[in-house]
Structures are given as structure tokens and as C-alpha cells.
N, C-alpha and C positions, 0 to 999 in steps of 0.2 A: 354064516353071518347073516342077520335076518335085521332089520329095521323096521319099526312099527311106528307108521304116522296117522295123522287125521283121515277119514276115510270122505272123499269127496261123490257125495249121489250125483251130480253132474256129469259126472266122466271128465274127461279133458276137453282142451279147448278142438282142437285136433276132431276129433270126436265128433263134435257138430258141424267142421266144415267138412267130413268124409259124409256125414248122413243129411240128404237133402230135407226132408221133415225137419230135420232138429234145424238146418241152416235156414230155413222158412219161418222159423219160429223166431231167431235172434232181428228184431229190429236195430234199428240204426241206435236210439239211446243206448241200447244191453249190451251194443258191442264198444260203443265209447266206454262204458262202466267197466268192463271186462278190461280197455287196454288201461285205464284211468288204476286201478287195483293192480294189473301187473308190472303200472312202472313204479308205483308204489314200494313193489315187493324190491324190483333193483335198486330203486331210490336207497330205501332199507340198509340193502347188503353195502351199497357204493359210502354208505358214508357211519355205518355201525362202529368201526376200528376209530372213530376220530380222524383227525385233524391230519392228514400225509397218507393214509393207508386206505386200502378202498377191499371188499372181497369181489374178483370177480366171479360171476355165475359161470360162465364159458358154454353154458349147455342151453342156452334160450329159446326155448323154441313151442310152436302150438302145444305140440304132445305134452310138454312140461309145466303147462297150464293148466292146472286143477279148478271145476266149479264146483262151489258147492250147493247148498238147495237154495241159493239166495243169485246163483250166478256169479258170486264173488270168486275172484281169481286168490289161485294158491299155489306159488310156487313151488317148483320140485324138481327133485334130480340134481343134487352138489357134488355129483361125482367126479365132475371136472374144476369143479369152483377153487380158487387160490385166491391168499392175499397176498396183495401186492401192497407196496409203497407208490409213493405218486412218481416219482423218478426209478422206480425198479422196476425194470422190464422181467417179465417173465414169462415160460412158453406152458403149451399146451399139447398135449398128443395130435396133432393131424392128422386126421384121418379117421377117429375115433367118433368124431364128431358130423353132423350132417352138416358139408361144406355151404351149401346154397344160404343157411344161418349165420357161417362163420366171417365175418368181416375179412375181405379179400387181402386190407393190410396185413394182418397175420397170418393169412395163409402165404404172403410172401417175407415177410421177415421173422415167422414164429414170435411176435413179440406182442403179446397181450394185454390190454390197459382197458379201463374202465369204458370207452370210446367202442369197444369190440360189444358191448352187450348193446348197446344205444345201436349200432349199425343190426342183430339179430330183432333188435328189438321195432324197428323199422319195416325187417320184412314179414313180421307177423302183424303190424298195423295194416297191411296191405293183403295180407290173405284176409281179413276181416273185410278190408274194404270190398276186396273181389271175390269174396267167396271159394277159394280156392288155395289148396296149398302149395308151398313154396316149389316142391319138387315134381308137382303134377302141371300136364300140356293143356295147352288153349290152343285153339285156332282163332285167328282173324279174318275174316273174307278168305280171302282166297289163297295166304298166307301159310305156311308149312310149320304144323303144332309148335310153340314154345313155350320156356316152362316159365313160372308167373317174373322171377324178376327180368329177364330180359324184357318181356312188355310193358312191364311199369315203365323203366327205362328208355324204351321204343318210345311209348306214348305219350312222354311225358310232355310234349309240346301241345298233344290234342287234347290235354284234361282226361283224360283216361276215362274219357266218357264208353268207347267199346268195352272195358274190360270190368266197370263197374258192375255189381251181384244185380242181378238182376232186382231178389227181392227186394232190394231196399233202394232200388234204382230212385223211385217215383217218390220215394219219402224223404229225402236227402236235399235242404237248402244249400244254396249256392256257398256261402259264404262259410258254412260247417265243414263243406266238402272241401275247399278248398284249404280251410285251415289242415285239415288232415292231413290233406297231400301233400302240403309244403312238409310240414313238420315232418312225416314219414319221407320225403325225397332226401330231408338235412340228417333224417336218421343212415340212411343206404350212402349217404355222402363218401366218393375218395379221397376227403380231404377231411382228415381229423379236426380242423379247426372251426370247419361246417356242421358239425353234429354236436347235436344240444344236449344237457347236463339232463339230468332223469326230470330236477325238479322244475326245470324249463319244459319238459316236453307235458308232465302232466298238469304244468300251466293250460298250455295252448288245447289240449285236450278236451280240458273242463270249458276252456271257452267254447272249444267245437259243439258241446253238450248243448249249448242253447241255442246256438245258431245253426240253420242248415240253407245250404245251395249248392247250385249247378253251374259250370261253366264248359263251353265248347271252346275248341281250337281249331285249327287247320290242318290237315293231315300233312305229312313226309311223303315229296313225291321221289322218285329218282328218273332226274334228267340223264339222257342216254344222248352221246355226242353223234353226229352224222357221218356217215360212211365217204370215202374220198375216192377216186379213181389211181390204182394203184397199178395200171397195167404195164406201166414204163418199166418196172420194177420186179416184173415175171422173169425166173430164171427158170429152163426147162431143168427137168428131173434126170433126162439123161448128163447133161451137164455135172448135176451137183453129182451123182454117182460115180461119175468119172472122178471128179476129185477127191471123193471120200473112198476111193477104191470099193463103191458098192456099198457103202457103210461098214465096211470091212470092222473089224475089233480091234486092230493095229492100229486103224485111224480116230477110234472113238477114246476120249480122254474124262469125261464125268456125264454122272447122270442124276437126274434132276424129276423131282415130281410131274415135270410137263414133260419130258420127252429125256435122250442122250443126244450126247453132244460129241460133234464129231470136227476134227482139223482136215483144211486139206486144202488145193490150190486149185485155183479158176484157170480156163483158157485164158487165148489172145480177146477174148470180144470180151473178158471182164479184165483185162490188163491185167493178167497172169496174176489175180491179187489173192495174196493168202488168204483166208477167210475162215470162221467157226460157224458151224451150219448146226443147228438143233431142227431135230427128227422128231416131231412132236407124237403122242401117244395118241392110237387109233382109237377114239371116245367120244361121246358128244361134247361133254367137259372139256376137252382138249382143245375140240377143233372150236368150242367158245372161244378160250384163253389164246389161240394162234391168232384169231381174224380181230380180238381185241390188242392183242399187241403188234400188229401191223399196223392197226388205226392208230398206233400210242405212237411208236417207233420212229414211223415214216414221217411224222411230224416233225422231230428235232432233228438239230444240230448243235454239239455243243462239243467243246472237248474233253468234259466228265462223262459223257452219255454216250455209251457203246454205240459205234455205227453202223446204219444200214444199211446193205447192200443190194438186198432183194428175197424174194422168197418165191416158193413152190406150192404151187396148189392145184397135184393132177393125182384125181381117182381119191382113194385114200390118206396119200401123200402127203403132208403137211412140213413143210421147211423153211427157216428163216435163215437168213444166213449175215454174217455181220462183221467187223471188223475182227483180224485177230487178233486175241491179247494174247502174248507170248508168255506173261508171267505166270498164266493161268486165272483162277477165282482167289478170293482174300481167304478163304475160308481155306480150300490145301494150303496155302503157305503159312498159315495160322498155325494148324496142324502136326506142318513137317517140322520136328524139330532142329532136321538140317538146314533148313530152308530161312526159318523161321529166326535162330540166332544170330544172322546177320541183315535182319532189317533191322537197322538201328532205331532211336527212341523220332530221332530229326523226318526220318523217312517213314515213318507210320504215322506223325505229325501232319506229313503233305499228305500221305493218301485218307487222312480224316477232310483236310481241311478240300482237298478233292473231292472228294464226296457229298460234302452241305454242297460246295457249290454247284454240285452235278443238280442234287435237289431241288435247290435254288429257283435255276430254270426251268426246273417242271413248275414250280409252282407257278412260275411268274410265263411260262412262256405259252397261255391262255389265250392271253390278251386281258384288259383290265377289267371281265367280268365273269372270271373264271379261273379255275386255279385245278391243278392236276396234283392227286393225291394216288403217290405209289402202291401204298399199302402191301406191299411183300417186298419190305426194303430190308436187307441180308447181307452180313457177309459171303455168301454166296451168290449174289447177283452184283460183286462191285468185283471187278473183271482189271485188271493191271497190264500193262502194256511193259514193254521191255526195259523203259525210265520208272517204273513201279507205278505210275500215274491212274489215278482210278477211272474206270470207264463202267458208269452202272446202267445193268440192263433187268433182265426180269420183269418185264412192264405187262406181263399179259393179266395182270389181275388192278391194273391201276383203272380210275378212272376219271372222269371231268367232272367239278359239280360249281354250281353255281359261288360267285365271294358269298354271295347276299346270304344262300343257304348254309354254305359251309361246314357240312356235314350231309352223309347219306348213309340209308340203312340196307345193309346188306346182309349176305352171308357168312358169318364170323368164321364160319369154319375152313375157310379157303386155304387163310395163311396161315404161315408158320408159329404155333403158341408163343416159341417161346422171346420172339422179338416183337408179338403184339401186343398194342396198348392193352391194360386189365380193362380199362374204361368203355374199349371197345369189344373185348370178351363178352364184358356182361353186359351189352346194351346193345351192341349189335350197329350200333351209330359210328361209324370212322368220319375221324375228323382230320386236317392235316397234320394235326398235335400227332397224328398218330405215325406220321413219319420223324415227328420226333424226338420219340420214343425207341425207337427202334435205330435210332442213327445214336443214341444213349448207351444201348445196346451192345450197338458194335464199337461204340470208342471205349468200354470199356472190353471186348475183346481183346481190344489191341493193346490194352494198357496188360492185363492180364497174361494174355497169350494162350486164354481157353476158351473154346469155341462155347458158346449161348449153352448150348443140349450138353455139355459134357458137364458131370459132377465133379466133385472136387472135395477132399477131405482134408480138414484144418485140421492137425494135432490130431487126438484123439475122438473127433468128433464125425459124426456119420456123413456120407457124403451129401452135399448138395448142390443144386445149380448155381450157377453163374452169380446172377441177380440174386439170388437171397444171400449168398456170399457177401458180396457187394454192401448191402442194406447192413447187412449183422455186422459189417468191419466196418466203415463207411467213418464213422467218428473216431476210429482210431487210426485211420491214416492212409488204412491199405493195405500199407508194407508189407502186409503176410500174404500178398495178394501176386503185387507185381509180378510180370514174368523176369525168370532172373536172369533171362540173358539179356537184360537189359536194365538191371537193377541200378548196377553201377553209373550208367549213361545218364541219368535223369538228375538235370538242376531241379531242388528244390522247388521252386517255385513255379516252373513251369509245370512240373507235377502238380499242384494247388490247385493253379488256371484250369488243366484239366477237367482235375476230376471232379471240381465243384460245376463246371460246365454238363459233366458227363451224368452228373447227380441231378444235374435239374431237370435232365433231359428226360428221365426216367419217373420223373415227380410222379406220383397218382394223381395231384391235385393238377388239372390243363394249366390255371393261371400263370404257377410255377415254372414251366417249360418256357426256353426260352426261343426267339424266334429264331427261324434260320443262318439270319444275318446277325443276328448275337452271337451264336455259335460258332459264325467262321471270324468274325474279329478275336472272341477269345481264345482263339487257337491258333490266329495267327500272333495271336500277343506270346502264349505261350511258344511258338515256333523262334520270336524272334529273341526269347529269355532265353532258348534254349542254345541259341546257335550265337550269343555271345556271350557267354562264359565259356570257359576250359569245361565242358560238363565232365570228360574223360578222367578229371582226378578228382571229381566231387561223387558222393557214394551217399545214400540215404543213411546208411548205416554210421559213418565215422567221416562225416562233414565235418567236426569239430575235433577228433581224437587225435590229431597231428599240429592243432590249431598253434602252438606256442613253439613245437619245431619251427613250423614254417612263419611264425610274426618273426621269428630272428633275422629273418633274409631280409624285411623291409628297415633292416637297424642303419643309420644314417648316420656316418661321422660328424659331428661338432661343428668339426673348420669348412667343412661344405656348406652346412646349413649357414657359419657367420659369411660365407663368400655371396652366396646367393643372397641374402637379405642386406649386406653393408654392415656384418655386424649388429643387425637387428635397427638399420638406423631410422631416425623421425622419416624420411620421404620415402623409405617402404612401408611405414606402418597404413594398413587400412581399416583397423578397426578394433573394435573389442570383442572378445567371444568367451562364454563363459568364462573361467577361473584366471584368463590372462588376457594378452594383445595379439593380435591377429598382423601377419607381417607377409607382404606382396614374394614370393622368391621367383628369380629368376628359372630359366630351364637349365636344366641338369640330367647328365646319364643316372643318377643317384635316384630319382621321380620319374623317370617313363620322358624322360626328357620335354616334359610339359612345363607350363607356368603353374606356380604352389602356392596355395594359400595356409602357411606354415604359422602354427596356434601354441606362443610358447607363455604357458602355465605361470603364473607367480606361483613361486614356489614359498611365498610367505601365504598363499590364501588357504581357503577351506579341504584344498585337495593334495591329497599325500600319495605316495607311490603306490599303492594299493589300490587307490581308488583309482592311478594313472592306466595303473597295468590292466584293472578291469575291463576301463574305458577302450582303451587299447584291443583288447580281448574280444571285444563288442563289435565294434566298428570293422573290424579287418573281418567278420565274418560275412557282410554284407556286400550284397552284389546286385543292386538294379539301378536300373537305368534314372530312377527318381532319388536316388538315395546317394550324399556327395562320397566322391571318387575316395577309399583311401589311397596313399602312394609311398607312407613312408613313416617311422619316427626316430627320436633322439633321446636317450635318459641316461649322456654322458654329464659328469660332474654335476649332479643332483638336477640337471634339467631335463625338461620333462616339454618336450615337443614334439607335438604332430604334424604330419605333411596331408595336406588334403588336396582337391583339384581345385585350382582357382574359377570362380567362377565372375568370367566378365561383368558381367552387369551387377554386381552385387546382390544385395540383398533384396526381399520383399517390402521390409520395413522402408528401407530407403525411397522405392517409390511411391509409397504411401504416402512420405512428410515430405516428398517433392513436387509441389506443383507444375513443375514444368513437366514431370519424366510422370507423372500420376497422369495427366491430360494426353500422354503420346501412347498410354496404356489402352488400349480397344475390350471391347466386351469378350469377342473371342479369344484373344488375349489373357485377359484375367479368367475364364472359364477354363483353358485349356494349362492353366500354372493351377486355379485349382485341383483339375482332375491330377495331374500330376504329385500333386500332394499326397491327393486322397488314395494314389496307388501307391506313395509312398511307405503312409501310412499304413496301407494294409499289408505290405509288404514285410513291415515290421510287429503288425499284432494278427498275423493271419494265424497262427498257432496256438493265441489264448482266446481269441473269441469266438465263441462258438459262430457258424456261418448261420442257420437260424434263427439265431438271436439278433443278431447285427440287421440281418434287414428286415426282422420283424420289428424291431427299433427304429431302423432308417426309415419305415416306410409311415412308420403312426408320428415320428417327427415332420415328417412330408406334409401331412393330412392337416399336424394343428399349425402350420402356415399356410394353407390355403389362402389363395387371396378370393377363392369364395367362399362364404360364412358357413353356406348350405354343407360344403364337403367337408367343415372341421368337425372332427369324431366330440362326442360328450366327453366328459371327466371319468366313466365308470366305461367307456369302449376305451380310454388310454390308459385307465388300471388294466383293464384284462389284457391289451396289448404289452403293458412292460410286465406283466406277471406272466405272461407267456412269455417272453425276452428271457427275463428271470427263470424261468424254468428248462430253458435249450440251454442257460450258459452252467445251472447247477447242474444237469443232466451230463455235460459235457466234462467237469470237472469232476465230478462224482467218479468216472469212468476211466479219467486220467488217473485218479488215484490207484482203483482195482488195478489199474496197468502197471501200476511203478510198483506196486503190493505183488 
């Protein structure tokens, strides 16, 4: 099989930046020309099919940039290329490809869209800028080789003035350079919505071509907290031997990249107290991570945060020793499937909602100009007590940085891949976001019941981890997800709460994620949906499949209903409601023995038993705390009545055209009945609208009330925001259908 194309005298782009001669030759205009022709060439492919269809290239890279005697760029290499449609996801071989090109999103949900060549296309604007390719090391001062995108990345605060090509250093105006930068920073973007269309980028491009500059920044320092006197706190080594029977193998129970862990009990001079003692690994590595997690350790108190008791520090010797959790690590009881089927959906709930607030306090417990970022936060280091209560420890890789900086640049390779932010993979910058990413993570371990690292095989399909699972099911519910011994257990709704909580937490995009203290109200919302309903007879599967056996049990005799209302008389009526009158009833064993507000239908108006029974059908499947109580109904002798909860204070509309009761209404008041609405609401279209859509709607509806002028978006930012809406809710429906098909 042989293909014959244009023969390029340039060689490839690739080409020039391996040979220093030829990279000496390419000035600053030849290389804007070269990227100005090659996005040309995807502009091309992204929009040749018309109007919904795009070809992706998949394969963009130096090497696949042909010059020819003019320096013009020539695409090549379609061997990965596909069409797609604009709402059709579709994959690619991983692996087949040079990862350091391939945009990070797709290498975690395999799912390919025009956005994937704009992210390759980005990091080849940048080996042009620095003279270097994607997969080859740079040192910085004094810095330990990295390959070019994490420095982009790194330095993107200082203007990337170190990593600039040297040749073209001196020739380069400030305000050229910078356009580039941005433009190639929005191309490398984790957030899809941040990277520009082809024909946007070789806009900004062409401007670049006229203008040129320089700009400086301030480097990234890393503040390092000061050491405390910790000698109150020495336990001698014969001691701890003694309780661990010498370190015996009987006593030792998990072991851990820093060291094994061993149970065992103190004398009288530590008040005979049970204790887990970690034997940290004889290393220089190690004994860093031990004397940084005494500094960390020794500092709190909290009752999420594993406690300390003391540690060891003779000859070699390195031991920490700390309260015992009996129940073990989250991660074994994750695991054991004996273990594991009876912590219910209620009690994984609390050791989530345990957990943020363990975090919580590292972040906050600083003091107001500093904030502690865990950075190897694991199911493995959240430790359970004999109540299953979470107690997180693992602190020997956390550190303290400044609010103001909020961010530091470290060693990526420390922690654990596969619960670390991507954002901090490939930049090497950890932010506190990055704990909450990883607390994303583990909520959805627990919703799942598969630990991060384990694969997992859908149907017929090859296995994969956790999180790309997660991503690829993600709009269809889950369901094939859940763990099933605990399938059954979960209200509806509380599941919702979850895992759109657990979705955000994982965003690529920082903004996305939400704070700490978002994440533990939402999961205390979901705790408290969960632990009032009967969850035990509701089943994701056939929540509705018994629905009309069981509306028969709320069937209300007649002469009850006329007992409690007088007969339907004038001094119980309170109002009107859709298709009839609206009538006060007394309490009754027949209603939960409450006061009813009981809605009997004209049976002359627009609604006929069909449309009763639907209604009926509707309403009795509904269970939240915003949405009115059913209790009951009646459709003896052609009548057609429902029982509802009464509610005292009537309606909203009544205090609106009340001046008196309108003036006793408070702001908080009215804000706290609209939230309640608005949960009602959601409560009842959280299954047709896509989540996407709705608050990329909520948020450009936000913007054009500003009550500053300066922050209302133009006419053509609220097109692309509701054309973006439009496109998460097609996308959404599009997929329901494949499902029901």
C-alpha cells in the first residue's frame, strides 16, 4: 500500500527544530508564517464537511508539518484523522499517538472533538516559540531537566522570558510575544470552552506578524513553614518495640509507599493507649516525608484528622505513632467485598461528608494568611474509627503556601497519579483545587465501590480506570456504575446531589470545582434526602414499576373525605386550584393523620379521568422536602380528589396582594422560599436538563443583570453562551435516544 504526495524540499517542521543551523535560520516572522499556513490547513479540514461535521486531524504535530521551498506549511499524516459530527463523540487509538500532542481531555475520556487539534496545535506554537520539542528536556537554573510543556506551564506567570529560543530572543516586540502566548496558553487550555476556533487563532496570529514585544514577570518562589520544638512528643524506640512485639509481622497490618504500619499498645506512661505506629523507610526521601509530617501533624487537632501521639527519632529509626482506627484505611474496606456490602449508601455519606470537613481545617487552620494543601489525599490515607468516622492522615507530602500565592511548584511525581489533579501532572503548579480533585475521586469510589487504580470492564468493552469510566457514563446516570450492594439503597435524588457534586469536583476546568464548603453542604443535602425517605424500597431500577399497585393503598373512602370537610361545606373552602376548589380537611388516620388540603376537581371542567389518573400517577412519585406532601385520593362516584398536606400559611400569591402579610415578609425570608422553589424545581426537571446547559444558561443570565454595565456580556458572548446551552442539551438528548434505541 504505497501513497504518493507533493515532495516538500524543506523537510519537516520537526526537522529545523532538531538542527540548530536550520533553527538559526527560522526568524520570528518565518515562524509566525509557518504557524499562520498550518492552522490554515486544520481551519481547512475543521470545516470542509459543512455545517455540523468537522474532520479531525488527531495526528498534529512538528514532524507532520511539511515546508516547502517557500517555507509554507503542508500538512500530513491522516492516518489517525476522522469525521466527526459536532455532537458525535468519537475515539482514537491511544497510544498510537505522541501523548505530549494529544490533548489531556481525550487521553481521559477517549472522546475526540475539533478542540483536540487546537490543544496539539498550541504545543507546536510553543516549540516554535522555544525552539525545542515537545518531548525533549530543558533545565532551568538549577532546576532538574523538564520536558517543554511543563515549563510553559511552570512559567507562565514569568512570561516565559527563560525558555524563550534564544535566536529570536532579541528580535521579538513585547506585544507580538505576548499575543502568542496567550493565544498558544488558550490553545493548551483544560478547559474546552477556553480554546479558540482555527479561524480565531490565525486571526490573532496575523496580528502577532506586525507587532512584536517583551514582557517580564516575577518568578514562583516556594515558601517553606518553620520547624517547632517537638520534644514533649519523643517516644523512646524501646517502647514502641515493645508494643509492636519488635515490629513483629503479626503486628504489622498495611504497607504504604513511606514506610509499614504496625498496631500495638503503649505502657502506663502513655495511658496504656492503643496506638498505629508507621516505620517509615530507611531513605533520604523518607526521613524528608517523616520530619515534614511531624511539622504537619503536630499542629492539628480536629476530629477528621488522625491524631498524634508522638514519634521516634533514634539512629535510623523513624516512627510516628497516632491514634488507632480500628476500622482500618477506606481503601481495605472498599476492597473487601465482605466488608464493603454492608456499609450502607447513609454511612459512606458521613465518611464523605467527614472527610471535606477533615480538609476544611487544613485549609483554614493556617491562620488567615495561609492555607495547607494535602496534596496525597487518598482513600488510603482516610483511616475509620470503630463509628466508621473518618480520620485523615498521610500529611508527609502536604505543604503551607501562602492565600496570596496560592499555588506552588513542585515535584509532580510524589503523589499518587491516579487521584492527582491533570492540571498539576502537566504543570507541576499544585493548587488547593487539587485537593479537590482528589476528594472527586474518592466520592466517587464510594459511590462505585472500585478503588482509583483498579480497571473495570463495561459489557463487552476493554477495561478501564475509574475516572475514564466515570467521564464516558457520566450523562447517562451511572447506573452501570454503581456498586450493587448498594444499588437498591439510594433515593433518587440524593444520588443526583452526589454525583453532580463528585463531577465537579473532578472538572479539568479549576473554576468549575467547587469549594470545600460547597461540597460538604451538598452532601449534607443529599444525607438529609437520603435519611428521609424509606430509601430501602425505592431501587434506581423500578422506582416506578409497582407505581399503580402501590397509588391503590392511598384510595380514600368518600364518606371520610365528606366527614372531614362538612361535606365540602363554604367554611372549609380555601380556595381554588387548578380544575376545581380547594377544601381545608380535618385530621384523619386515612392522611397520616395531619391537616389536608383536599382539591376536588369539577368534574364538568377540562379534565377527564385520564388525565385524573395521570396527574395522580405524577405526584405520588415525588418525594422532596420542596415539593407539596402527597397523602391521599378519592375517584368514587365519578369524583376525582386529591389529598395533599396543608399548608398553613397558604399560598405565595396571597402574600404578594397582602399588604399587611407582603410588609411581615423579610429579605431573608423571600430569598430562602425562593431557593426552595428553585430546589423544587430542580428536583422535578433534573433528568431533562442537561446540568451543563442550565448553568451555562444561569450564569450568561447572571451577567446580562449586572447591575454593573462594565460586566454585561455583548449580544454575540450571549449567542455563543446559549449556542453552547444548546449544544450540552442536544448533546444530552441525542444520547438519551442511542439509550432507549
Amino acid at each position: 500500500m504505497i501513497i504518493v504526495t507533493e515532495y516538500a524540499i524543506n523537510g519537516s517542521l520537526e526537522d529545523h527544530l532538531l538542527d540548530p543551523e536550520k533553527l538559526l535560520s527560522l526568524t520570528w516572522p518565518q515562524r509566525l508564517k509557518i504557524c499562520i499556513g498550518a492552522a490554515k490547513g486544520l481551519y481547512y479540514l475543521h470545516s470542509v464537511l459543512g455545517e455540523g461535521y468537522s474532520v479531525i486531524h488527531g495526528n498534529f504535530k512538528s514532524r507532520n508539518i511539511w515546508l516547502d521551498e517557500n517555507l509554507e506549511a503542508k500538512l500530513c499524516s491522516f492516518y489517525f484523522s476522522r469525521e466527526v459530527g459536532v455532537y458525535q463523540k468519537n475515539s482514537l487509538k491511544v497510544g498510537m499517538v505522541n501523548s505530549l500532542y494529544i490533548d489531556p481531555i481525550y487521553m481521559e475520556s477517549c472522546f475526540v472533538r475539533p478542540e483536540a487539534d487546537a490543544y496539539s496545535f498550541g504545543v507546536v506554537l510553543f516549540e516554535l516559540l522555544i525552539g525545542m520539542l515537545a518531548n525533549h528536556r530543558k533545565t532551568i537554573g538549577d532546576d532538574k531537566p523538564q520536558n517543554m510543556k511543563i515549563l510553559v506551564r511552570r512559567y507562565y506567570e514569568d512570561g516565559l522570558d527563560n525558555l524563550i529560543d534564544p535566536c529570536i530572543r532579541d528580535h521579538i516586540d513585547r506585544r507580538s510575544l505576548r499575543t502568542i502566548r496567550e493565544i498558544a496558553y488558550k490553545c493548551i487550555s483544560l478547559n474546552l470552552k477556553d480554546r479558540p476556533s482555527m479561524d480565531r487563532i490565525i486571526k490573532r496570529i496575523r496580528e502577532a506578524l506586525d507587532i512584536h514585544n517583551h514582557e517580564a514577570a516575577s518568578t514562583i518562589t516556594i515558601r517553606r513553614h518553620q520547624s517547632q520544638n517537638l520534644d514533649n512528643y519523643l517516644i523512646p524506640l524501646e517502647e514502641i518495640k515493645l508494643a509492636t512485639r519488635n515490629f513483629s509481622k503479626k503486628s504489622q497490618f498495611q504497607v504504604s509507599r513511606s514506610g509499614h504500619f504496625f498496631k500495638g499498645q503503649l505502657s502506663k506512661c502513655w495511658n496504656n493507649r492503643r496506638a498505629t505506629f508507621k516505620r517509615y523507610y530507611k531513605d533520604e526521601t523518607r526521613a524528608e516525608w517523616f520530619h515534614n509530617e511531624i511539622q504537619m501533624i503536630s499542629s492539628f487537632n480536629h476530629e477528621n484528622i488522625i491524631g498524634f501521639i508522638g514519634y521516634c527519632d533514634e539512629g535510623d529509626e523513624k516512627v510516628i505513632v497516632y491514634q488507632y482506627a480500628s476500622k482500618g484505611s477506606l481503601d481495605r474496606l472498599l476492597q473487601d467485598e465482605n466488608t464493603r456490602q454492608y456499609i450502607t449508601w447513609v454511612e459512606r455519606l458521613r465518611i464523605c461528608i467527614g472527610s471535606v470537613r477533615g480538609l476544611m481545617y487544613l485549609q483554614s487552620g493556617r491562620g488567615e494568611d495561609k492555607i495547607l494543601i494535602h496534596n496525597n489525599f487518598k482513600s488510603t490515607n482516610i483511616w475509620l474509627n470503630n463509628k466508621l468516622e473518618p480520620l485523615i492522615g498521610g500529611l508527609y507530602l502536604s505543604m503551607v503556601v501562602d492565600k496570596n500565592q496560592g499555588h506552588v511548584y513542585v515535584d509532580s511525581t510524589a503523589g499518587i497519579e491516579s487521584y492527582m489533579d491533570p492540571n498539576y501532572l502537566e504543570s507541576g503548579i499544585i493548587k488547593a483545587e487539587a485537593d479537590v480533585y482528589a476528594m472527586g475521586v474518592v466520592m466517587f469510589e464510594m459511590l462505585t465501590g472500585t478503588a482509583v487504580h483498579q480497571e473495570r470492564s463495561i459489557g463487552d468493552g476493554e477495561p478501564q480506570a475509574l475516572i475514564n469510566l466515570v467521564r464516558r457514563y457520566y450523562v447517562q446516570g451511572l447506573d452501570i456504575l454503581i456498586d450493587p450492594f448498594m444499588k437498591d439503597q439510594i433515593y433518587i435524588q440524593s444520588l443526583h446531589i452526589f454525583k453532580e457534586i463528585a463531577y465537579k469536583c473532578i472538572s479539568l476546568n479549576l473554576k468549575d470545582r467547587p469549594s470545600l464548603n460547597r461540597i460538604r453542604k451538598g452532601l449534607e443535602e443529599a444525607l438529609h434526602i437520603q435519611n428521609s425517605t424509606d430509601a430501602s424500597t425505592i431501587t434506581l431500577q423500578s422506582q416506578s414499576s409497582s407505581l399503580h399497585k402501590k397509588l391503590e393503598d392511598f384510595r380514600v373512602p368518600l364518606k371520610k373525605i365528606n366527614a372531614a370537610t362538612g361535606d365540602f361545606s363554604k367554611e372549609n373552602w380555601i380556595g381554588e386550584g387548578g380544575f376545581g376548589n380547594v377544601y381545608k380537611g380535618l385530621p384523619s388516620k386515612s392522611w397520616q393523620n395531619c391537616t389536608a388540603a383536599i382539591k376536588r376537581l369539577n368534574r364538568k371542567g377540562g379534565q377527564g379521568k385520564e388525565e385524573f389518573r395521570n396527574e395522580l400517577e405524577l405526584i405520588f412519585k415525588f418525594c422532596h422536602q420542596n415539593i407539596i406532601n402527597f397523602l391521599g385520593y378519592c375517584d368514587e362516584e365519578n369524583e376525582m380528589i386529591i389529598i395533599n398536606e396543608y399548608a398553613s400559611n397558604g399560598s405565595l400569591d396571597g402574600y404578594l396582594e397582602d399588604t399587611h402579610k407582603r410588609l411581615n415578609l423579610t429579605w431573608v425570608q423571600r430569598l430562602r422560599i425562593c431557593l426552595g422553589t428553585a430546589k423544587g424545581l430542580d428536583y422535578l426537571h433534573w433528568d431533562q436538563i442537561d446540568r451543563r446547559s442550565f448553568h451555562t444558561f444561569k450564569y450568561i443570565a447572571y451577567e446580562c443583570i449586572s447591575l454593573n454595565s462594565k460586566d454585561r456580556p455583548t449580544i454575540d458572548t450571549i449567542i455563543d453562551r446559549l449556542e453552547e446551552a444548546l449544544d450540552f442539551q442536544v448533546s444530552k438528548e441525542s444520547q438519551a435516544k442511542v439509550i432507549e434505541s
